[in-house]
N, C-alpha and C positions, 0 to 999 in steps of 0.2 A: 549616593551614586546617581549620574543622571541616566535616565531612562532611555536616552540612544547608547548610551555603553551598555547596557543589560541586554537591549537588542545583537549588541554587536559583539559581544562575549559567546551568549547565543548561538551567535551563525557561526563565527568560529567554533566553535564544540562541535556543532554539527559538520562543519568542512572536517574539521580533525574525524569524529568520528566516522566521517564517511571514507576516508581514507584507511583506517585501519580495517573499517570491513572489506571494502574492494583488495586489501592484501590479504584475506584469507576468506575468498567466500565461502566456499563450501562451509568453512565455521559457523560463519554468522548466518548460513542457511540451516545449519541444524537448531540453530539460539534461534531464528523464529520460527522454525516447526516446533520446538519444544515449548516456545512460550502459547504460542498457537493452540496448543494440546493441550498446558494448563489451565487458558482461559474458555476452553469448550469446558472442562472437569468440573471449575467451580460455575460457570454458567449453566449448566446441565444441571446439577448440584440443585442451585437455587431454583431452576425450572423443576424440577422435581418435589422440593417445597413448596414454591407457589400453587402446583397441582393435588399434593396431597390438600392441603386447604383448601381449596377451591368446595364449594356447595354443590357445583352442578356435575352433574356424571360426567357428558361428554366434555369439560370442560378438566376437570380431574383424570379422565382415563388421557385425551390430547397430551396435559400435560408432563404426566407421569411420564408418557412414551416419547415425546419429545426432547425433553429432561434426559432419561435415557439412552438415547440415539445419541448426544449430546454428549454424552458423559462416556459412551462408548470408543467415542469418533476421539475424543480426546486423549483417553486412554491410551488408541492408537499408535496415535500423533507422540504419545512418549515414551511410547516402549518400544515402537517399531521407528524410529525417526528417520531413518534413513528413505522407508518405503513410502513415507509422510512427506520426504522431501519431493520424490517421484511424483507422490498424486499432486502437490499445491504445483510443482512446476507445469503439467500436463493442466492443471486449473489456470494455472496463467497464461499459458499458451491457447487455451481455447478461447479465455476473454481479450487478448489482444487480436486475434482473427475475429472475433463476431465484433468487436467496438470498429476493426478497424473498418470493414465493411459496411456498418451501421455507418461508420462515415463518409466510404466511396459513396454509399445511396444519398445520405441525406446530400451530400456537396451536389449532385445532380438536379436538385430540389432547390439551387440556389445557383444556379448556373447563370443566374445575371445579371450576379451581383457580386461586389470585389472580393466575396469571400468564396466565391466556389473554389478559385488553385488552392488557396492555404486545407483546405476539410478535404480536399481531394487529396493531396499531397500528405496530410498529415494519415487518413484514413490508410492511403495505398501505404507508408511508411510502417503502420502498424501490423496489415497482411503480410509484408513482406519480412518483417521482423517475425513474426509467427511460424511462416514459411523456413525460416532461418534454423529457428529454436527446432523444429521438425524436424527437418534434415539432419540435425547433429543434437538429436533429442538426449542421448546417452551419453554424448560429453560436455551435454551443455546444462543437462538438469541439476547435479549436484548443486553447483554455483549459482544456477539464475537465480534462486530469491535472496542469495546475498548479495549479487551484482547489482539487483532492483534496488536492495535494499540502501545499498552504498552510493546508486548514482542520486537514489529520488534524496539521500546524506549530503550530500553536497549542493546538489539542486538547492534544499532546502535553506541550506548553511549559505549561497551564493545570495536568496533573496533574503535572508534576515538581517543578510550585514548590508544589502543597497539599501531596505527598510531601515539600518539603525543609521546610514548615512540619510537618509531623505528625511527622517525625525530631527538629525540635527541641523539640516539646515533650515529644513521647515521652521525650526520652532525659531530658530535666531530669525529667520524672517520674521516670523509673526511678534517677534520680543521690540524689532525696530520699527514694525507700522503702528506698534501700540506705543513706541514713546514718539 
């Protein structure tokens, strides 16, 4: 099989599966707080091993507790998943108001040059999407990390299939300057 259809089988799968999340988020938000909460378990887990062996005290005690926290938070994450949903949306909402910010500032820091509207626009798009998420905090949380989930699914799936179109013409390009 050539390797622009492997790309573009790919981004198909990903459009398809972004589609089936965005028609049941709130689902596909509880499949990543639950996967969320396994991978703190066995992360935590191994933090907790790496700690016990560890030679040095504070290097052992660090790890032990970090480990721990770790393996508690995951815990959490899969027995309470719903409450898990709550805090990662409340985590998402805070990181798109401080990035988007981070980007009204910086675009000011570039005011004279072709890129300040784009980091202004894209910065103030993000406070105001945050702002959004706030307002309708409790009918929006269930859903948001499968809605994230489903658009960044398709986003993804939209660039894998122009990448497995740009591989195949690239490569027929480059097949006819070499003969």
């Amino acid at each position: 099989m050539k390797t622009w259809i492997k790309w573009l089988i790919l981004g198909v799968l990903s459009v398809g599966f972004g589609v089936v999340v965005l028609a049941n988020p709130v689902a596909a938000s509880l499949a990543v707080t639950t996967l969320a909460g396994i991978l703190f378990v066995v992360s935590g887990g191994f933090q907790i091993f790496a700690g016990v062996g560890d030679e040095k005290t504070t290097g052992k005690v660090l790890g032990i507790a970090l480990g721990a926290v770790m393996v508690l938070l995951g815990l959490s994450l899969i027995f309470r998943p719903l409450e898990g949903i709550i805090s990662l949306a409340a985590l998402a909402t805070i990181l798109f108001a401080a990035s988007g910010a981070a980007r009204v500032v910086t675009s000011f820091k570039m005011r004279s040059t072709p890129f300040f509207w784009p980091m202004l626009v894209s910065g103030g798009l993000s406070v105001l999407l945050a702002g959004y998420v706030i307002v309708n905090f409790f009918a929006i949380a269930p859903a948001l990390l499968g809605i994230l989930l489903g658009i960044e699914l398709l986003f993804n799936g939209a660039g894998l299939i122009a990448f497995s179109f740009f591989l195949r013409t690239g490569l027929s390009a480059e097949r006819h300057r070499a003969a």
